[in-house]
N, C-alpha and C positions, 0 to 999 in steps of 0.2 A: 654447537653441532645441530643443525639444523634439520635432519630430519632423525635427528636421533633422542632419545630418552634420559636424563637426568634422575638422581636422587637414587635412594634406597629400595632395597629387592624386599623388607622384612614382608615377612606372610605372604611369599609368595615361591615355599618350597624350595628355598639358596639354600646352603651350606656355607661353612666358616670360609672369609675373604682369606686370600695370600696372595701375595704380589710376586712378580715372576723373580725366578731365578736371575735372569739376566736383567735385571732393574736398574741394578746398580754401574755395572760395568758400562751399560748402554747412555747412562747420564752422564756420565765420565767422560765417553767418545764426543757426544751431542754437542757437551758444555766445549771439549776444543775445538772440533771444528767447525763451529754453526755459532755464530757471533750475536743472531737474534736470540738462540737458545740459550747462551749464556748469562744473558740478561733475565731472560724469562723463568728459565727454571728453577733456580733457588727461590723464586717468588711461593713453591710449592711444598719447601722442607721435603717432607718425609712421605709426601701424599704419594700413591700409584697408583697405577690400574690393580685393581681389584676382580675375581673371580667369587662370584656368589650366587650363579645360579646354573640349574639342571641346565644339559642343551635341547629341551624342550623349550623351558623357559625363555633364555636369552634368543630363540628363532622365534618364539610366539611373539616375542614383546616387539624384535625387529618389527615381523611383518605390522603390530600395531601402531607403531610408531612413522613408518613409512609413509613421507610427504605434510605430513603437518607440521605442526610448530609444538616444539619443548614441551608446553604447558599444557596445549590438547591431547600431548601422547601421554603425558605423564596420570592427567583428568581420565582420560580413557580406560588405561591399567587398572588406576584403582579400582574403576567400578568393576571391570572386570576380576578382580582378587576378590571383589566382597561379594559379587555374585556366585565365585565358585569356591567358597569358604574359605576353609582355614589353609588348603591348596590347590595349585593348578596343577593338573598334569593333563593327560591328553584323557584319562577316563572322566574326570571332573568337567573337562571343557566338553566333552563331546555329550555330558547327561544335560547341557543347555542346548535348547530347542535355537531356531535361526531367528523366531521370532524375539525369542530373550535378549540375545546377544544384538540385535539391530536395536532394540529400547534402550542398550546402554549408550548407545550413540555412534556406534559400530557401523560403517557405511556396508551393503549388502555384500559387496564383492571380497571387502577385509574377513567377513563373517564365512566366507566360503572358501579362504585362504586358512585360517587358523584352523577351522572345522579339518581343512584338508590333512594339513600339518600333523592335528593330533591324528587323524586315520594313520598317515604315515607311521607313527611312534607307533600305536596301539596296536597296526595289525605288524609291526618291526617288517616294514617295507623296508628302511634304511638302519643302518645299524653303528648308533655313533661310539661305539667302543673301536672300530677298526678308524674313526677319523685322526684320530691323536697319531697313526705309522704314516698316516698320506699327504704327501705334498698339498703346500698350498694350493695349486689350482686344481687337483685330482678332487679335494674338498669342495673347491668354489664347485665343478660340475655336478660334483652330487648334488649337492644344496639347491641348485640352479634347475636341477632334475621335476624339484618340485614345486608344486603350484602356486604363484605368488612371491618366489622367492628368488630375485634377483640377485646381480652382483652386488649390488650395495650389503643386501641383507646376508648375501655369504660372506663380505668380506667381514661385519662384525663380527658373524659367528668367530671368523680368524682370531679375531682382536680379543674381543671379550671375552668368549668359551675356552678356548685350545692356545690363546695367549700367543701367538704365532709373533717373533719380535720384528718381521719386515713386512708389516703390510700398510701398502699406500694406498688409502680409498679416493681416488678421485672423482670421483662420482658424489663424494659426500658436499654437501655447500658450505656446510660450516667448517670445516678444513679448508676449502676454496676463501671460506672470507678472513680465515683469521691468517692465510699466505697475504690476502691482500692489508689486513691489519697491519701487520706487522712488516712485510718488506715491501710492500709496492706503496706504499702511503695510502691507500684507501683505493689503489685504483683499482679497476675491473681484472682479473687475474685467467688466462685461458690453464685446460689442462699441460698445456707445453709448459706454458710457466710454472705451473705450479711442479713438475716434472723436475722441473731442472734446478730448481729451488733442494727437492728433494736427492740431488744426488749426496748430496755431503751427508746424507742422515744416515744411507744405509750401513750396516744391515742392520739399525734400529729406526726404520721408520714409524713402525706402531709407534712407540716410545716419543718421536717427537709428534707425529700427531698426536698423542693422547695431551700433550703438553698445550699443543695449540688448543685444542678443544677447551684445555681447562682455562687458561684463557678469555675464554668467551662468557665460560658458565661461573654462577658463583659457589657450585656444589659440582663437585666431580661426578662426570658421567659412567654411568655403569648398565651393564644390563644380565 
């Protein structure tokens, strides 16, 4: 998953994982009709997407994670968790000045993205107890509403916060490379392809993206 973030939420304000409801049902479907999936996915036992953090959390980390590589977002995170203790929420992030958070390695404009972010939560600009009743793309514009936060980073919120089981990120590259991993032989893959690849998935496309992602990573992605 290439602009997205790997490993463990601990100390950083999660709650206890659970895997969705529809986990099981959804691997069942994947494994008949998707012939690469059927190979792939017992490679994982018992593994799922997992849900372990606030949806302050898992938008913050998006917006951190956005465009870099795995290991810079994940370097990133931390320092940001140890600068604002034992937890982040949007009052902890916002008692860090611009210049703090630029010393952790924070490029100026990410710093005014998350700043923004927790404004939003703090002063309950946006209110994500009504996102769980709202379609997925009623969600995407919210999210999109705000500063820094593209479709990409709406569509994780789908994935990883609110567990949505049809969301297909195309926009994401590491989804893009591991369509090309796996069915094109390595080769260059457009979003048509990669589209049409995905119709056998629905309506559990999160589910086999999270599949391909893990794939790629040697530690299941989460945010």
């Amino acid at each position: 998953m290439a602009q997205g973030i790997a490993g463990s939420l601990q100390h950083s304000g999660g709650h206890a994982s659970t895997k969705p409801q529809y986990w099981d049902e959804a691997v069942r479907h994947l494994v008949k009709r998707d012939r690469i999936l059927r190979k792939l996915i017992p490679q994982y036992g018992e593994e799922a997407l997992q849900h372990t953090a606030s949806p302050f959390i898992t938008l913050a980390r998006s917006i951190v994670g956005q465009q870099v590589a795995l290991r810079t977002a994940d370097t990133l995170w931390l320092r940001l968790v140890e600068q604002c203790g034992a937890e982040i929420n949007p009052q902890t992030l916002l008692q860090q000045d611009e210049a703090t958070l630029r010393s952790l390695g924070l490029p100026k404009r990410k710093v005014e993205y998350i700043r923004d972010l927790a404004l939003h939560f703090n002063e309950r600009k946006i209110m994500p107890d009504t996102w769980g009743d709202m379609t997925d793309e009623a969600v995407v514009a919210e999210l999109c509403a705000i500063r820094g936060v593209g479709r990409w980073t709406a569509e994780m919120f789908l994935i990883f916060n609110l567990h949505r089981p049809n969301v297909l990120p195309l926009d994401d590259a590491g989804l893009l490379r591991a369509i090309s991993q796996h069915y094109f032989s390595g080769e260059p893959v457009s979003r048509f392809e990669a589209r049409e690849v995905a119709q056998a998935w629905a309506p559990w496309c999160t589910v086999a993206t999270w599949h391909l992602w893990r794939s790629l990573d040697t530690v299941a992605v989460r945010y």
